[in-house]
N, C-alpha and C positions, 0 to 999 in steps of 0.2 A: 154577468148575471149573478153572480157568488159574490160578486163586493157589493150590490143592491140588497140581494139577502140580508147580508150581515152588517152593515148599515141598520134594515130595518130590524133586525133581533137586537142591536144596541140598542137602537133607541127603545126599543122595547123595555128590553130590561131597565135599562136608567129611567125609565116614567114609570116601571113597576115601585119604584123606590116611593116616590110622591105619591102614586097612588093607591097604594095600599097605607098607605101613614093617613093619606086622607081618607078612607073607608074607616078604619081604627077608630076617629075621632069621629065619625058619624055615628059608628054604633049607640047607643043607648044616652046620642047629643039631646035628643028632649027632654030627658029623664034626668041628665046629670048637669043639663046646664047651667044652675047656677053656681054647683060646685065647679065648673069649670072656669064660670066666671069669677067667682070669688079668686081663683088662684090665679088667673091672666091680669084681672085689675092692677094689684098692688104694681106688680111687674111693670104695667103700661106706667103707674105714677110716677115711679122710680126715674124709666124710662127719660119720662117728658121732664122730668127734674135733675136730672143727670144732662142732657140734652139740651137746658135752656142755662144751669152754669156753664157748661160747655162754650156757647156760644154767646154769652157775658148778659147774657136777658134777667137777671136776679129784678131785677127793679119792675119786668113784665109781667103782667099776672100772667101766671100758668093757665094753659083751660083745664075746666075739671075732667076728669073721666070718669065719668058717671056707669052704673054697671047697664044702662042700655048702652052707651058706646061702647063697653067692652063686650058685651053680645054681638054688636053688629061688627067689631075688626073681629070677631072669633067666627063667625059666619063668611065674612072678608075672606080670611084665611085658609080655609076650609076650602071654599069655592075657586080659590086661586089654586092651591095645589091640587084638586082634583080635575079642574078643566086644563089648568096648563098640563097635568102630566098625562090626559087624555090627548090634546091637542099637541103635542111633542110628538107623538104615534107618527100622527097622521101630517100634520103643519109643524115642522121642527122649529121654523123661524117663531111663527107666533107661539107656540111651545116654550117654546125655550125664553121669551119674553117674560110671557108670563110666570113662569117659575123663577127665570131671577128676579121681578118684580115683588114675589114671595120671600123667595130668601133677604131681599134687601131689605122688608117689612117685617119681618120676623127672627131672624139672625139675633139682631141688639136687643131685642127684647127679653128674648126666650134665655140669650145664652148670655147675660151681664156678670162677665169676666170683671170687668171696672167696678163693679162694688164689693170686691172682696179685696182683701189682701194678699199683694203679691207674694207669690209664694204657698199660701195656702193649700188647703186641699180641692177648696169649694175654685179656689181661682185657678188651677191645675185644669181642673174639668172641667170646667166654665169655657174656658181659654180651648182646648182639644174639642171642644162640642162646635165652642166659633168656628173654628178653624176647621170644622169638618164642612161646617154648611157653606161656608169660603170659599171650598176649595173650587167646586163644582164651577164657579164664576169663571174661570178663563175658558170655558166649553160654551159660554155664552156670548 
């Protein structure tokens, strides 16, 4: 009965983590959204531009991300880490889906290590932010 418990208080607290990050970003999300989206866009261009030399597509047009797409992956995102870290609670497996399905969508975006130079201060932090959202993955 005591390893059940504490099972469920782990999981507890580890979906306290996503979910309270995702209440944060709902607070006053109608009112700030376009400043939020202003500063997610560039990031997603980067992103997809970084992501298509990566895998030798220079000659493919890029798609645009237009700031309705970047509303709807910031709504995306939101709803992945609030339902997965609710659904973790209760459904560990589909939980836990779900939030690394987040982390794997959000990780290279948010923490782009690779556009700074190594070394750096900005690639230091970049790089330790990766690696923090990283780690969580072999629980998964």
């Amino acid at each position: 009965m005591l390893q059940v418990v504490t099972r469920f208080v782990g999981r507890v607290l580890f979906a306290f983590l996503f979910v309270s990050s995702g209440l944060s970003k709902t607070q006053g999300l109608f009112v700030n959204t376009t400043a939020m989206v202003s500063l997610l866009q560039p990031r997603i261009i980067k992103f997809v531009e970084t992501f298509m030399t990566f895998l030798h597509l220079k000659e493919v047009d890029q798609p645009e991300v237009t700031p309705a797409i970047a509303t709807y992956l910031l709504y995306a995102t939101i709803f992945l880490e609030l339902v997965g870290g609710v659904c973790f609670i209760f459904f560990p497996r589909a939980g836990s889906g779900l939030l690394a399905l987040y982390l794997l969508c959000v990780t290279p975006i948010m923490h782009d290590f690779y556009n700074h130079a190594p070394g750096s201060q900005a690639y230091v932090a970049e790089m330790i932010h990766f690696l923090k959202n990283v780690a969580p993955g072999r629980y998964f």
